[in-house]
Backbone and ligand atoms as CSV (ligand in chain L), in Angstrom:
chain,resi,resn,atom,element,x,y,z
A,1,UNK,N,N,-5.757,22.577,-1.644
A,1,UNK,CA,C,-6.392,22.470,-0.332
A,1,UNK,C,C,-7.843,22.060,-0.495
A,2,UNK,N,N,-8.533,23.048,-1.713
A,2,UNK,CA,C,-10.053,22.457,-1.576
A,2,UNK,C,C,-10.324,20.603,-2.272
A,3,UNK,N,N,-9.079,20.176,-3.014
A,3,UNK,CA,C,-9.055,19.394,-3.062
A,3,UNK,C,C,-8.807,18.165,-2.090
A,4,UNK,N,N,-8.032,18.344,-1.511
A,4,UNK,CA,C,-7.745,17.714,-0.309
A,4,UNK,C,C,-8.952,17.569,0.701
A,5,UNK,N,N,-9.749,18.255,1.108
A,5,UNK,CA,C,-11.140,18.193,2.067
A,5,UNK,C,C,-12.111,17.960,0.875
A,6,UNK,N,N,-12.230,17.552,-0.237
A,6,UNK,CA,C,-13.105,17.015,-1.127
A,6,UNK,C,C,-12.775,15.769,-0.981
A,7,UNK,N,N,-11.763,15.027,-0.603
A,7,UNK,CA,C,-11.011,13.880,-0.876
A,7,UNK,C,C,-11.588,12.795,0.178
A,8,UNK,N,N,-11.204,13.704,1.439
A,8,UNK,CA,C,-11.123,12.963,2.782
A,8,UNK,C,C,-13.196,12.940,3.082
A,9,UNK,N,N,-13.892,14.050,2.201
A,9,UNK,CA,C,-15.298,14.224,2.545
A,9,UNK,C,C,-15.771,12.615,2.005
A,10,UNK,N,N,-14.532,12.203,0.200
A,10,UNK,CA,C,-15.700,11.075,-0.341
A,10,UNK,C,C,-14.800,10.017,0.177
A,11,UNK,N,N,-14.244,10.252,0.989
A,11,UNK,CA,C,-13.708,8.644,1.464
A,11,UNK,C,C,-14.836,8.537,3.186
A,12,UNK,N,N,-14.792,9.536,3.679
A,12,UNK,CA,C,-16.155,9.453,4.653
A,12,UNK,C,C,-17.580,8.740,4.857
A,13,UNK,N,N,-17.848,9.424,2.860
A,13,UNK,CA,C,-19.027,8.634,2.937
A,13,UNK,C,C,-18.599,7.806,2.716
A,14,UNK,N,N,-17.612,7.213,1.518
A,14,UNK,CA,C,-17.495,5.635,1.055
A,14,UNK,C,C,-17.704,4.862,2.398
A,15,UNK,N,N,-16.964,5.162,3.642
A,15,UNK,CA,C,-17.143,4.337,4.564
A,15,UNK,C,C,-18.331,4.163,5.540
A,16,UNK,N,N,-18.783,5.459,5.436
A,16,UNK,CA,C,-20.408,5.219,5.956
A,16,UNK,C,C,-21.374,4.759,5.334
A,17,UNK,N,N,-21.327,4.769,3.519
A,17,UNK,CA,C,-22.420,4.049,3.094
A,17,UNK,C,C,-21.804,2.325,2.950
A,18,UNK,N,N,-20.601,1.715,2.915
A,18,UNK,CA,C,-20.718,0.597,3.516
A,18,UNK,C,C,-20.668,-0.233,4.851
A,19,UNK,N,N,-20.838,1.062,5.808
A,19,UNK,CA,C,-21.247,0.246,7.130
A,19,UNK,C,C,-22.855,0.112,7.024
A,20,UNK,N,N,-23.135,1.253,6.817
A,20,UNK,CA,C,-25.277,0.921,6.423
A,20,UNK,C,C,-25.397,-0.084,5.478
A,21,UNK,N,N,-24.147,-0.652,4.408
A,21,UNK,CA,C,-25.191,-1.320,3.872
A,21,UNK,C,C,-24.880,-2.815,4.169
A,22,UNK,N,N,-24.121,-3.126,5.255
A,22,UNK,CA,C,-23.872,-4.307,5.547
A,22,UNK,C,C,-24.422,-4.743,6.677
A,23,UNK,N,N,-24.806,-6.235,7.112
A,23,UNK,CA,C,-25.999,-6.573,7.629
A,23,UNK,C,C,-25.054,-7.410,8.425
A,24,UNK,N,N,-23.901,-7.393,8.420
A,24,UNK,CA,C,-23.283,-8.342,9.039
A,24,UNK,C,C,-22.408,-7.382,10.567
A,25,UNK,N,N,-22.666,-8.474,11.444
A,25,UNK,CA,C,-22.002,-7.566,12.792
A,25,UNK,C,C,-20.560,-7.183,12.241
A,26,UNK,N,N,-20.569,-6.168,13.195
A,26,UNK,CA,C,-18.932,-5.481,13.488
A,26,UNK,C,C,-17.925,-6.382,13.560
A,27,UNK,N,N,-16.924,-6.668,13.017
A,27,UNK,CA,C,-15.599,-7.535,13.284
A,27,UNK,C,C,-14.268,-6.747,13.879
A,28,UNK,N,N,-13.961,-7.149,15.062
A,28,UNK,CA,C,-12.550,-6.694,15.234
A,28,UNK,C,C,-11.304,-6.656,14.270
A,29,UNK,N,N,-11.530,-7.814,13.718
A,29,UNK,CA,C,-10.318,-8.087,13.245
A,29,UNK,C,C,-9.682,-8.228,11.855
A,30,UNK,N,N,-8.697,-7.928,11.471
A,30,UNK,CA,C,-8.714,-6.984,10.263
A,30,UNK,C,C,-8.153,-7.989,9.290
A,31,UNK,N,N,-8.906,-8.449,8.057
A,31,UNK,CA,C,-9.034,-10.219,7.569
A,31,UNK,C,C,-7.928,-9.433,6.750
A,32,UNK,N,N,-7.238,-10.082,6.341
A,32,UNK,CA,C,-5.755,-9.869,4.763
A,32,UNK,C,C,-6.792,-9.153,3.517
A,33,UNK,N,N,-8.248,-9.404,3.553
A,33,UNK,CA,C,-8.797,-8.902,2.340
A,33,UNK,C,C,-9.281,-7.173,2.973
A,34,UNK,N,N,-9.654,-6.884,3.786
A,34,UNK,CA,C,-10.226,-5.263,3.630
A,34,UNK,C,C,-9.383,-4.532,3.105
A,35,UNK,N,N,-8.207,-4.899,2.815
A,35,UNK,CA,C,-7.260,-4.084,1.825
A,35,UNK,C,C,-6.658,-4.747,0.389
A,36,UNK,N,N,-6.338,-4.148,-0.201
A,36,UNK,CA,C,-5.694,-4.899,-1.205
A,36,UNK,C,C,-4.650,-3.805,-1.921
A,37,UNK,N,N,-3.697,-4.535,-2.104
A,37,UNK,CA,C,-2.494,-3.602,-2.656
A,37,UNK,C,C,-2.076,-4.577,-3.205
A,38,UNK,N,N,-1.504,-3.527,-4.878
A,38,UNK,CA,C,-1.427,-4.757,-6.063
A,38,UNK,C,C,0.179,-3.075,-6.149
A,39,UNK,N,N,1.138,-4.435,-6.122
A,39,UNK,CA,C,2.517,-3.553,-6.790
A,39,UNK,C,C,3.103,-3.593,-7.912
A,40,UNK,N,N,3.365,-2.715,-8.546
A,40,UNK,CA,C,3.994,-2.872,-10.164
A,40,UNK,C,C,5.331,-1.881,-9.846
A,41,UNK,N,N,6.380,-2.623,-11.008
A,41,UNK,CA,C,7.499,-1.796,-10.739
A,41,UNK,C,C,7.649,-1.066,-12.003
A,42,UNK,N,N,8.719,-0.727,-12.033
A,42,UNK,CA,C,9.104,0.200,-13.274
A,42,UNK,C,C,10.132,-0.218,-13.124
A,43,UNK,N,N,11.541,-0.388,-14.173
A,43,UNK,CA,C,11.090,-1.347,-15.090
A,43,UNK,C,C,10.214,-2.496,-14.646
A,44,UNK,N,N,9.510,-3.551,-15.500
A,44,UNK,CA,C,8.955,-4.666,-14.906
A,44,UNK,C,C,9.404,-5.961,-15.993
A,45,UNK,N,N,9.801,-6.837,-15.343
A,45,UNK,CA,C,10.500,-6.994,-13.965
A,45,UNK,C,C,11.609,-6.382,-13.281
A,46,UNK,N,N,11.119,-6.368,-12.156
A,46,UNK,CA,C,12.646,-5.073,-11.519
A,46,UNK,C,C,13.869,-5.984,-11.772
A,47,UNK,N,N,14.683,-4.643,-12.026
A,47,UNK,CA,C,16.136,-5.089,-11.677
A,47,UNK,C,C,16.778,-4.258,-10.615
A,48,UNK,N,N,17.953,-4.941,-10.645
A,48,UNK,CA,C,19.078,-4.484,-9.839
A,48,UNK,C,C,19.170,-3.007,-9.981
A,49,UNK,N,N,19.230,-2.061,-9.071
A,49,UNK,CA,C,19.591,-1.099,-9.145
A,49,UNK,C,C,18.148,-0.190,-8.728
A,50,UNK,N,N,18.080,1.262,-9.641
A,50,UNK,CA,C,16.776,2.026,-9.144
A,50,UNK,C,C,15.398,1.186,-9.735
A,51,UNK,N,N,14.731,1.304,-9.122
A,51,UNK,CA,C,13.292,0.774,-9.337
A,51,UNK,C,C,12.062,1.408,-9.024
A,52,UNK,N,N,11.212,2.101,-9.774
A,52,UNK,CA,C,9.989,2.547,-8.856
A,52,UNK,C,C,8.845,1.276,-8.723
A,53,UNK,N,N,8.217,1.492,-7.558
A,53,UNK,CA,C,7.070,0.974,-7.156
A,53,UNK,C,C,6.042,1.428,-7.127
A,54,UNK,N,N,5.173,1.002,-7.677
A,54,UNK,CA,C,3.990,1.817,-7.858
A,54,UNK,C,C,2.463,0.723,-6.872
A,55,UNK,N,N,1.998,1.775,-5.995
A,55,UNK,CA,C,1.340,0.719,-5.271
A,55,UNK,C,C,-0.094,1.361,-5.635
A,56,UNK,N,N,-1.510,0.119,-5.951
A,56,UNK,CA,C,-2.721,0.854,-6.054
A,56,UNK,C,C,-3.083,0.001,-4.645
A,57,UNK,N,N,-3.909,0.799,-4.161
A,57,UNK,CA,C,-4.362,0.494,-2.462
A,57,UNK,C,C,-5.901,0.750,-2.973
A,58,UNK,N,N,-6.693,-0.316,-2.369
A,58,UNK,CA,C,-7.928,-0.611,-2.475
A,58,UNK,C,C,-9.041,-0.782,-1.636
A,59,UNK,N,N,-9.824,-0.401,-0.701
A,59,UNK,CA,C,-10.842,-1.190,0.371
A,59,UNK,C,C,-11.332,-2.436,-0.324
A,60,UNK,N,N,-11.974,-3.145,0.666
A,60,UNK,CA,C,-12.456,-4.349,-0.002
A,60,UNK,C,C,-13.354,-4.627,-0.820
A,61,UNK,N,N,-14.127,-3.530,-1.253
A,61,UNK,CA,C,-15.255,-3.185,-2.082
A,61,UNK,C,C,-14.543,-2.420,-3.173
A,62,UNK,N,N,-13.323,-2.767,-3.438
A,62,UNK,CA,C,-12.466,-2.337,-4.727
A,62,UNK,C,C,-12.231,-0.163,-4.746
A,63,UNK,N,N,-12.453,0.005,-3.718
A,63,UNK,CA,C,-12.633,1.932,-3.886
A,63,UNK,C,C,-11.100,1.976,-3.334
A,64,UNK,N,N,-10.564,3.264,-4.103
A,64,UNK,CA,C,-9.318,3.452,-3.608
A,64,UNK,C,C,-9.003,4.001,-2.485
A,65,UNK,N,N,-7.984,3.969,-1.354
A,65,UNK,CA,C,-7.618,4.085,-0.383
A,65,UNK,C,C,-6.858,5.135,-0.748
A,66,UNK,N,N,-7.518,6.492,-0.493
A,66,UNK,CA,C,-6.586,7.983,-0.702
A,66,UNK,C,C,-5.827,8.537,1.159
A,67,UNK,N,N,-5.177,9.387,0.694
A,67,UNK,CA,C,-4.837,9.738,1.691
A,67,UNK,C,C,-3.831,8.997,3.082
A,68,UNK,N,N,-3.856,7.895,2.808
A,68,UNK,CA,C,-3.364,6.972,3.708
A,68,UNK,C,C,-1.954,7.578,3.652
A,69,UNK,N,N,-0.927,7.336,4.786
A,69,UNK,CA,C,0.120,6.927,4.875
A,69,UNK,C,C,0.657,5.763,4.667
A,70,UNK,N,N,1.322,5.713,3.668
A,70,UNK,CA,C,2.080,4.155,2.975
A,70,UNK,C,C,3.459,4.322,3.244
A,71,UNK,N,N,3.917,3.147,4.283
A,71,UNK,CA,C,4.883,3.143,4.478
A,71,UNK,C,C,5.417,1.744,3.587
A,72,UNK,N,N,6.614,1.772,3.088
A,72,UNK,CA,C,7.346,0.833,1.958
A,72,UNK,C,C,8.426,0.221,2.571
A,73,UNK,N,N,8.984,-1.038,3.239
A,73,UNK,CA,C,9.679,-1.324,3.754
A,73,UNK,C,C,10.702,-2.460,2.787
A,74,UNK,N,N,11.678,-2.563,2.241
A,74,UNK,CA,C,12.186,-3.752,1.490
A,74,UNK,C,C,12.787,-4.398,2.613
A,75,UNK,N,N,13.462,-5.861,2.118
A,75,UNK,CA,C,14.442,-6.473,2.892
A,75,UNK,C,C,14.562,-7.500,1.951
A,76,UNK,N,N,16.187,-7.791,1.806
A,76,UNK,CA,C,16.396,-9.035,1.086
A,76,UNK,C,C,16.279,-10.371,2.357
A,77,UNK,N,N,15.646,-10.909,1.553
A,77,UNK,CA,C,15.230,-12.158,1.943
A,77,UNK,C,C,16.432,-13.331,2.783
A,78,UNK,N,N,17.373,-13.151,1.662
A,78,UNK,CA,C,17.909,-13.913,1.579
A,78,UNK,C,C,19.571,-13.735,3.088
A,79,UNK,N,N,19.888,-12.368,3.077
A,79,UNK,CA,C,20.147,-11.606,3.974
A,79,UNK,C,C,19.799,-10.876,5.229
A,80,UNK,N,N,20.492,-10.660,6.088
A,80,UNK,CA,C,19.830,-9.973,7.195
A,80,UNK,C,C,20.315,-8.417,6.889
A,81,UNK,N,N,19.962,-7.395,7.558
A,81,UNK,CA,C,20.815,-6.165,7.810
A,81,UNK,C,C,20.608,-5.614,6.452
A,82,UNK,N,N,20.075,-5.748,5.485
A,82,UNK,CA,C,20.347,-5.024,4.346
A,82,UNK,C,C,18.743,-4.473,3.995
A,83,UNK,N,N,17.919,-3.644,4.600
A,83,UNK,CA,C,16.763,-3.413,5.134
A,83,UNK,C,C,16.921,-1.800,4.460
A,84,UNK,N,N,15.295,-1.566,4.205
A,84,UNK,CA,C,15.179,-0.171,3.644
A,84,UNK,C,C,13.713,0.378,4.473
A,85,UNK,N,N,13.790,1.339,3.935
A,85,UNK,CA,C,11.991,1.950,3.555
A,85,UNK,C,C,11.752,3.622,4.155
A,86,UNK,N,N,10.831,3.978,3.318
A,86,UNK,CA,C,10.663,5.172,3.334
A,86,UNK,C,C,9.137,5.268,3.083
A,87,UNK,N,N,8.367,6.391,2.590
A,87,UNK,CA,C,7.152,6.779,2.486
A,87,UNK,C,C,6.565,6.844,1.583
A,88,UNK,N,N,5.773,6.403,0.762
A,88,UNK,CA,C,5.616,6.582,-0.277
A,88,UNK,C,C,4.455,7.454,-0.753
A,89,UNK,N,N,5.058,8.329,-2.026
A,89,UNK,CA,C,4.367,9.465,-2.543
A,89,UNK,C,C,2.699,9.326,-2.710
A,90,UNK,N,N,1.549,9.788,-2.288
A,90,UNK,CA,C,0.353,9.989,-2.614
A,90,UNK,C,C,0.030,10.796,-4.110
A,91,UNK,N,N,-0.486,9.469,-4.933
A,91,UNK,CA,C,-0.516,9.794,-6.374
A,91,UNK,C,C,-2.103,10.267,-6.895
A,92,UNK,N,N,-2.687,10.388,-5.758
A,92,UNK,CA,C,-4.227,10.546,-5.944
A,92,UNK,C,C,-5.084,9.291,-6.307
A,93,UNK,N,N,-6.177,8.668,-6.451
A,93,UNK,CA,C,-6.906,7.849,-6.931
A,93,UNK,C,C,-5.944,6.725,-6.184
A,94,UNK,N,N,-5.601,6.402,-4.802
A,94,UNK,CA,C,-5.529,5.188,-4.036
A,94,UNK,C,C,-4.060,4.917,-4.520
A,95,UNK,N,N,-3.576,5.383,-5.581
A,95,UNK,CA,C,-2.067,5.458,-6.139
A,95,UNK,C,C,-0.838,5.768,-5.597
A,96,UNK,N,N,-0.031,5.443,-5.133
A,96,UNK,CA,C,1.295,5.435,-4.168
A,96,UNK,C,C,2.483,5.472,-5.081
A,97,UNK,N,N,3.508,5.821,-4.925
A,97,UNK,CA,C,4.789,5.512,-5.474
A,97,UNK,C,C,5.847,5.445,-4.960
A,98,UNK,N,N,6.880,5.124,-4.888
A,98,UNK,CA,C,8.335,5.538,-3.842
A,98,UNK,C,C,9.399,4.586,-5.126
A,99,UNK,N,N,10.185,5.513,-4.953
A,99,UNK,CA,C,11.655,4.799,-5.391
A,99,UNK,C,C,12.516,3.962,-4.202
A,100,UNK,N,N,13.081,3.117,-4.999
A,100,UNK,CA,C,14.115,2.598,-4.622
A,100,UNK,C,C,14.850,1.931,-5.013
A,101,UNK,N,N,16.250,1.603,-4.603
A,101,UNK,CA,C,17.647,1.184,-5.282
A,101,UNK,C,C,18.164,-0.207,-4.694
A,102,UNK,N,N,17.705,-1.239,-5.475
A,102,UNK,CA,C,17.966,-2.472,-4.890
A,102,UNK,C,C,19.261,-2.742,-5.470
A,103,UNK,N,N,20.012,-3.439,-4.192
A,103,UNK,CA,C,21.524,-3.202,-3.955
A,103,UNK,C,C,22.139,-4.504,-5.372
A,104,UNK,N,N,20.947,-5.699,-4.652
A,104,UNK,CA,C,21.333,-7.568,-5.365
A,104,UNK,C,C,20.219,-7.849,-5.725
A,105,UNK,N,N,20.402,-8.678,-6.209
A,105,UNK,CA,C,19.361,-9.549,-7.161
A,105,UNK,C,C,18.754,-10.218,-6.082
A,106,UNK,N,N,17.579,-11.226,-6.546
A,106,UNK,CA,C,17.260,-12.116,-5.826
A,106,UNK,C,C,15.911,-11.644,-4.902
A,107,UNK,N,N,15.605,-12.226,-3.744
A,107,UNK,CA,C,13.814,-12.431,-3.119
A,107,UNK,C,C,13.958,-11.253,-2.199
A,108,UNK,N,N,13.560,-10.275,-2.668
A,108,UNK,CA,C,12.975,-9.219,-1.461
A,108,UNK,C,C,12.169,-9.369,-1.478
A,109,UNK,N,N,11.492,-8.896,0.534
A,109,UNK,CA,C,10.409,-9.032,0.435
A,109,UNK,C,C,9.781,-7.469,0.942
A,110,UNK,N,N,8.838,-6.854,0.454
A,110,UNK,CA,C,8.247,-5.314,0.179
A,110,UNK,C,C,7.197,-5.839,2.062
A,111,UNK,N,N,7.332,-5.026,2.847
A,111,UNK,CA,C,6.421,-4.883,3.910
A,111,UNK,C,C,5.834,-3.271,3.853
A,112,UNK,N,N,4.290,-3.418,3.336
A,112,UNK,CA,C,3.707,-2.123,3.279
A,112,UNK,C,C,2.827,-2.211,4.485
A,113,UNK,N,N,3.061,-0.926,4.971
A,113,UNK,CA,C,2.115,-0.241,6.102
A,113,UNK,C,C,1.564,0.696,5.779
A,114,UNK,N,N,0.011,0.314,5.382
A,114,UNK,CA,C,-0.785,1.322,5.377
A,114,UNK,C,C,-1.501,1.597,6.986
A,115,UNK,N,N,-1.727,3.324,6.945
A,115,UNK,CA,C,-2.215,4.189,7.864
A,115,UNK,C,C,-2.949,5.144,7.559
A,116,UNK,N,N,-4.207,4.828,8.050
A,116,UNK,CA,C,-5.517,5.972,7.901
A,116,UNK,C,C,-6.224,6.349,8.982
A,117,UNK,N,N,-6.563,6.929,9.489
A,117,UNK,CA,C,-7.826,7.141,10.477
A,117,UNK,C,C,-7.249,5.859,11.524
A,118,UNK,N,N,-8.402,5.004,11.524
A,118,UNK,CA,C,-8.719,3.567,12.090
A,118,UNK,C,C,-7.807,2.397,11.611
A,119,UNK,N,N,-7.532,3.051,10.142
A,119,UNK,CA,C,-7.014,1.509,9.828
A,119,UNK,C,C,-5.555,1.748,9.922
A,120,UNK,N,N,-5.072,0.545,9.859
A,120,UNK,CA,C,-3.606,0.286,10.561
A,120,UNK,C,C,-3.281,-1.074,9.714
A,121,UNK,N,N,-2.983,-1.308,8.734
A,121,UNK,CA,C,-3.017,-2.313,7.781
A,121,UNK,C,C,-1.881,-3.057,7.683
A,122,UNK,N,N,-1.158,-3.980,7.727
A,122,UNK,CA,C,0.588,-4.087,7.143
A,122,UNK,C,C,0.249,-5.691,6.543
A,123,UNK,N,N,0.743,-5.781,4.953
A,123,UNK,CA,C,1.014,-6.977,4.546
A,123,UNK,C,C,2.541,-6.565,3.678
A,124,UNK,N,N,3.124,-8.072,3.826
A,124,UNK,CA,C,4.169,-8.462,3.509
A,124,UNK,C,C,3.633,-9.215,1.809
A,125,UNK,N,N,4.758,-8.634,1.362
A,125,UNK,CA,C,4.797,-9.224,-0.331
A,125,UNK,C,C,5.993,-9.933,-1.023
A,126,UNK,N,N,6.086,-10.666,-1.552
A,126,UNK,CA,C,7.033,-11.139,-1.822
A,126,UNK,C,C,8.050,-10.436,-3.630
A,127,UNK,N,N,8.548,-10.292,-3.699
A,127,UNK,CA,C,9.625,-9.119,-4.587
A,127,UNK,C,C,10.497,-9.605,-5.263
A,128,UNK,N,N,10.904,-9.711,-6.291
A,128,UNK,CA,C,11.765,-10.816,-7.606
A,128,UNK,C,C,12.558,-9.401,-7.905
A,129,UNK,N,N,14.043,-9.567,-7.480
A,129,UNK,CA,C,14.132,-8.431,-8.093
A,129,UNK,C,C,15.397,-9.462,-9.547
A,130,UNK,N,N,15.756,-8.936,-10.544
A,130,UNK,CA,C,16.542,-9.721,-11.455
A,130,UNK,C,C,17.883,-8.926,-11.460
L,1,CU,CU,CU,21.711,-8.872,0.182
């Protein structure tokens, strides 16, 4: 617990000392870069079958994105109807994980939704599974 309100205190400031230190007006709109999420699987390259994902979530000033809700969505590409997703585990240090069991081979594509506070994030990734 005291960890947890230590967590959410240095992601507070992180975000208040880069609104002071930027000189540039307020933007509505939320560019593909204020986030960055880089996915690695286990095995790598995934195959067929169980796979973990391991997601590092980033602000745009490279600091990790704790606490968020990461939602993990698959879908083969190539198919309709064959659609997943669940939540993925908070690994501390902006670190995410979730399993999952890809059915076929071939182009999934991973739709992550990150959720924090304000931010409301979702990019689509593209997924090789072998
Ligand atoms: Cu399929």
């Amino acid at each position: 617990m005291r960890k947890m309100i230590f967590v959410s205190m240095l992601v507070g400031l992180t975000v208040l000392l880069a609104a002071c230190g930027s000189s540039a007006p307020m933007q509505e709109s939320t560019s593909s870069k204020d986030v960055n999420i880089v996915v690695v699987s286990n095995p790598s390259p995934a195959m067929m079958g169980d796979v973990e994902l391991m997601l590092t979530i980033t602000d745009k000033d490279g600091n990790p994105i704790e606490g968020a809700a990461v939602n993990v969505a698959a879908d083969h590409t190539d198919m309709s109807g064959m659609g997943m997703n669940g939540l993925a585990t908070d690994q501390d240090g902006g670190k995410y994980s979730i399993k999952a069991n890809f059915p076929e081979s071939g182009n999934w594509m991973l739709t992550v939704k990150v959720t924090k506070d304000s931010l409301d994030y979702k990019e689509d990734i593209e997924f090789k599974v072998q």
